[in-house]
N, C-alpha and C positions, 0 to 999 in steps of 0.2 A: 911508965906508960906501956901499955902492952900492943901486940903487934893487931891487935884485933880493933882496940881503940886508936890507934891511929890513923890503919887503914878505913874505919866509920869516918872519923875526921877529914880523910882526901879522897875519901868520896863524895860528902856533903861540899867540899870546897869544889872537886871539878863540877859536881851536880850546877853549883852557882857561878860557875866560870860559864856554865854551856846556856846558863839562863841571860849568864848578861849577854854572852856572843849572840844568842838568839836575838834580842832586844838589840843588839846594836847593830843587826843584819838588816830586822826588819825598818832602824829609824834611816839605815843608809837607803832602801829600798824606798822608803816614802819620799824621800830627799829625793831622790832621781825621779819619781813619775811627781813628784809637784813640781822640780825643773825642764820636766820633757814637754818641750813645745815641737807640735806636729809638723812637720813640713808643708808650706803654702800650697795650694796644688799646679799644677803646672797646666800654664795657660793654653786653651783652646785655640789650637790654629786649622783654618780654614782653607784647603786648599782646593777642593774642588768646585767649590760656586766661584770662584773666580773669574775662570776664565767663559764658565758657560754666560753667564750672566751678560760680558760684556758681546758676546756671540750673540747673544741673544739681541742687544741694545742693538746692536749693527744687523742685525738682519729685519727686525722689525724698524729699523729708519729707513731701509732699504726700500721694502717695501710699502712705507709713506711718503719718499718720495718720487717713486717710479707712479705711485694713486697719485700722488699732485699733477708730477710731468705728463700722463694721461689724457687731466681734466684740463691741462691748458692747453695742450692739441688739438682738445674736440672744442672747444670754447676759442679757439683762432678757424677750426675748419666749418664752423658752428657761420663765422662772423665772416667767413669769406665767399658762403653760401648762401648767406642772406644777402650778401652785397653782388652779388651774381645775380641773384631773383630779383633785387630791387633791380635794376640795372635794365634787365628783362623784361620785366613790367613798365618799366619807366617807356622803354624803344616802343613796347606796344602800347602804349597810350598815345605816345605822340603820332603813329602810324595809324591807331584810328581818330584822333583829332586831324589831321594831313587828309583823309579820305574824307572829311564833311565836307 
């Protein structure tokens, strides 16, 4: 065999050495992105509605019941005024019944 024919013979074999390695590069490659699973994503946390939220719950009770305590004020000063006026009416009545 001569140096010429042998050297065609290991070059046809590395040619097919570099054909498998290519072929067994690309089946380890698909191996890996068929077993790559993506990372879950990482859950949403919430930190600034927090606290306004409950700021907010307390300010607006606040202010529904300072409108309550208000209405019961005027609804006792409501009732102590009418009962002054009756009272008043009542004494003038009987002072003009006393003068017939």
């Amino acid at each position: 065999m001569s140096d010429i024919e042998k050297a065609v013979r290991e070059a046809v074999e590395a040619q097919a050495n570099t054909e498998q390695l290519a072929l067994i590069a690309a089946v380890l490659q698909a191996q890996q992105l068929a077993q790559y699973q993506p990372a879950p994503p990482a859950p949403v946390v919430r930190t600034s509605g927090g606290a306004a939220k409950w700021i907010g719950i307390g300010v607006g009770g606040s202010v529904f019941l300072l409108t309550v305590a208000i209405s019961a004020m005027a609804v006792a000063i409501s009732a102590v005024a009418l009962t002054i006026c009756v009272l008043i009416l009542r004494s003038v009545w009987q002072d003009i019944r006393k003068g017939d």
